[in-house]
N, C-alpha and C positions, 0 to 999 in steps of 0.2 A: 282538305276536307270539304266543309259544306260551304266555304266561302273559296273565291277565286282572287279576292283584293287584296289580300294580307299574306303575312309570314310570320317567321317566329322574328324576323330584322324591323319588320312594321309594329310590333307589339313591345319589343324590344324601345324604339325609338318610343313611343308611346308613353311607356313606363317611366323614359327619364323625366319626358316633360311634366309629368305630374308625382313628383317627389317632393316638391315641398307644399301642394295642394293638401294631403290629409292633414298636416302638422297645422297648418294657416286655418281648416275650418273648426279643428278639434278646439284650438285657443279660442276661435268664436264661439263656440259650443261653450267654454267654461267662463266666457265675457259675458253669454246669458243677450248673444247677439238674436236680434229680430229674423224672420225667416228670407227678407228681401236680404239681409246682408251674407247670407249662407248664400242664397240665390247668386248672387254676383261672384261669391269664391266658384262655384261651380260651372258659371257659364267662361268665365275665366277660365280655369284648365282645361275644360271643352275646347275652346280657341289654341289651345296652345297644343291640345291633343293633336286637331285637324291641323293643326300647324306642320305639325311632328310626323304624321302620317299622310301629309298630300290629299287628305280629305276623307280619310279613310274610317268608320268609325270602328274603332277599338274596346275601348272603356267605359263610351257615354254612361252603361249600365252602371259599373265600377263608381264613378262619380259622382252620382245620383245616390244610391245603395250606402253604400262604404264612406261617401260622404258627412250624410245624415249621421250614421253609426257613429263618426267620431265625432260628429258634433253633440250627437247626444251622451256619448262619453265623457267630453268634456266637462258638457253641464252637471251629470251625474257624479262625476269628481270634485266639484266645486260642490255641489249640498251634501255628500255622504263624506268624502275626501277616502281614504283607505282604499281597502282592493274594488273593483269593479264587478258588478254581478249581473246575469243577462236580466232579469227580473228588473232590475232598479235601473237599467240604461234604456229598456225599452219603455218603461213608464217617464224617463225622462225625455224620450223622444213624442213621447204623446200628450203630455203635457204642456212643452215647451211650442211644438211646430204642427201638433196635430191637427189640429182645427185652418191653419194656413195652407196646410198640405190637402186639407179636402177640400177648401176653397178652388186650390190649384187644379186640382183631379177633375174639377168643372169647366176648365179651361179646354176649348181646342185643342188637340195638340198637331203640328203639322210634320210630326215625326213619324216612320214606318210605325214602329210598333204602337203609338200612341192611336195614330187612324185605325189600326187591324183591330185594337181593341173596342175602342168605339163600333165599327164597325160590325162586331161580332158579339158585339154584348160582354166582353169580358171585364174580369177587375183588372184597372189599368194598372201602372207599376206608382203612381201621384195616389190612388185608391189603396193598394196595398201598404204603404207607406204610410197613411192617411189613418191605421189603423191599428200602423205601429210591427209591422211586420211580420203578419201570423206566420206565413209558412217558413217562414226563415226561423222564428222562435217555440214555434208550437209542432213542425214537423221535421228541419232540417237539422237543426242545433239537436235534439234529441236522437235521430235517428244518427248522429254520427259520436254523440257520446254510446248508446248504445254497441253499434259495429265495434268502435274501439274498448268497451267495456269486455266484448264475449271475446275478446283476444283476436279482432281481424287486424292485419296492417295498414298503416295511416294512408296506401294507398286503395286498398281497401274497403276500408271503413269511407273514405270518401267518395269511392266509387257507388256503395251501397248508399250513403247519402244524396247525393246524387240522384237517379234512380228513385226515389224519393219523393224527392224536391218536385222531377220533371210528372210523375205520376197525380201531383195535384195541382200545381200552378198552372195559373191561367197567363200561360208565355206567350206574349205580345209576338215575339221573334219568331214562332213558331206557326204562329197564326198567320204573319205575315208573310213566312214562304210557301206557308203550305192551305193556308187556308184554314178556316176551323175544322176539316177535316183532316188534315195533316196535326192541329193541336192533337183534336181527340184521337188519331192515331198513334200520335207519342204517348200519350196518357197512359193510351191501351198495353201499347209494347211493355213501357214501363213498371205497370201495374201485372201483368205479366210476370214478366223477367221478376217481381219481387217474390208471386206466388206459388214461382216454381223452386224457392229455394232463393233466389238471388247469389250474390256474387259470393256467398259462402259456398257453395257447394262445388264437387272436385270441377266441372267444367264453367264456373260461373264467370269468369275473366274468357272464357273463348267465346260464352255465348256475350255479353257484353260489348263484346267485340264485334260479333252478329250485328248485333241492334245498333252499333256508330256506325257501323255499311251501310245497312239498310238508308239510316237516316243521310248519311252522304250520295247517297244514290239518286234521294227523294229532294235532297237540297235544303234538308231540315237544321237547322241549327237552334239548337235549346240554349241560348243566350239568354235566357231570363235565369237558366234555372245555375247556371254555370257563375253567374253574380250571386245567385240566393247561397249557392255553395260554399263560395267563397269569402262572401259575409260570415258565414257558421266556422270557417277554418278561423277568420280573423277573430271571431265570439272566441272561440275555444282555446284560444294562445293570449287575450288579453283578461278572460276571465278566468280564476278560479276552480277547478274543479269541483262539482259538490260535494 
């Protein structure tokens, strides 16, 4: 696709290395650990991703994202204890790291996507976080219970979340190969592809299809919105249905 350094053996290798990473920060998360001790589980499997990959980044987002999430899991388990609700994990993540995380969002960052956002005025992924995750909770997580509510299939439903996700997020990744005119052209596509019916209608999976060429073409890779996604699959198998 839109990257040349990796494969499905690079992602693969990846994966192992950070298997006991979610488990190690989620128990921090319900130890009611401080935001520097999350910080360290994180740059820790960072190291061990690059390790795994020859320097490749993979997950960073995954890490980052997915990290928080189970440490606010955690913590949410230790004050309510019973099932999990996105409501009550996301108040414990703003709660608990909120105000550290927007400390952090003021930090440099000398990361691709962290410069492209500064650079371009965007809310960073430290900013988003910082906030407690709107578009992961307020447009992703919904938009893919919905899909799966009208009867689409879970590939589907997450493809139309998806699509989603990338029509409002301000993707660092995105920005960074393309420029903010490459952001706002995926916005556009995206936004788009929703208004003509999206991935419900009989050609919606071939024009879909369209728009990851197009974007392979252009060198665009929506890696911000592919973590927000994937957060909402994780939201949706460990929470409850309503």
């Amino acid at each position: 696709g839109s990257h040349d350094d990796m494969d499905a053996h690079t992602f693969m290798r990846s994966l192992f290395s950070l298997r006991r990473y979610f488990v190690q920060i989620a128990e921090a998360g319900a130890e009611g650990a401080d935001f520097p001790v999350l910080e360290r589980h994180g740059i820790a499997a960072e190291a061990r991703m690059l390790a795994a990959t020859g320097g490749v980044n993979t997950h960073r987002g995954a890490i980052f994202m997915l990290g928080l999430l189970c440490a606010a899991a955690g913590a949410a388990l230790r004050e309510q204890g019973g099932a999990l609700h996105p409501a009550g994990l996301r108040d414990a993540l703003r709660r608990y790291w909120g105000d550290a995380l927007a400390r952090r969002s003021q930090r440099p960052s000398a990361l691709p996507g962290g410069i492209a956002a500064r650079r371009h005025g965007l809310r960073s992924a430290s900013e988003e976080a910082a906030l407690g995750f709107p578009v992961l909770f307020e447009t992703a997580l919904p938009a893919l219970q919905r899909a799966l509510a009208r009867g689409l299939t879970a590939r589907q439903a997450r493809l139309d979340a998806l699509f989603h996700i990338i029509a409002v997020l301000d993707d660092s990744n995105l920005a960074h190969r393309g420029g903010l005119a490459g952001l706002r052209g995926a916005q556009c596509a995206a936004q788009g592809f929703l208004d003509r019916g999206g991935i419900a209608r009989p050609q919606g999976l071939q024009e879909a299809q369209a728009v990851a060429d197009d974007f392979v073409r252009r060198r665009l890779s929506p890696g911000g919105a592919a973590d927000t996604l994937a957060a909402a699959c994780w939201l949706q198998r460990v929470c409850p249905a309503p």
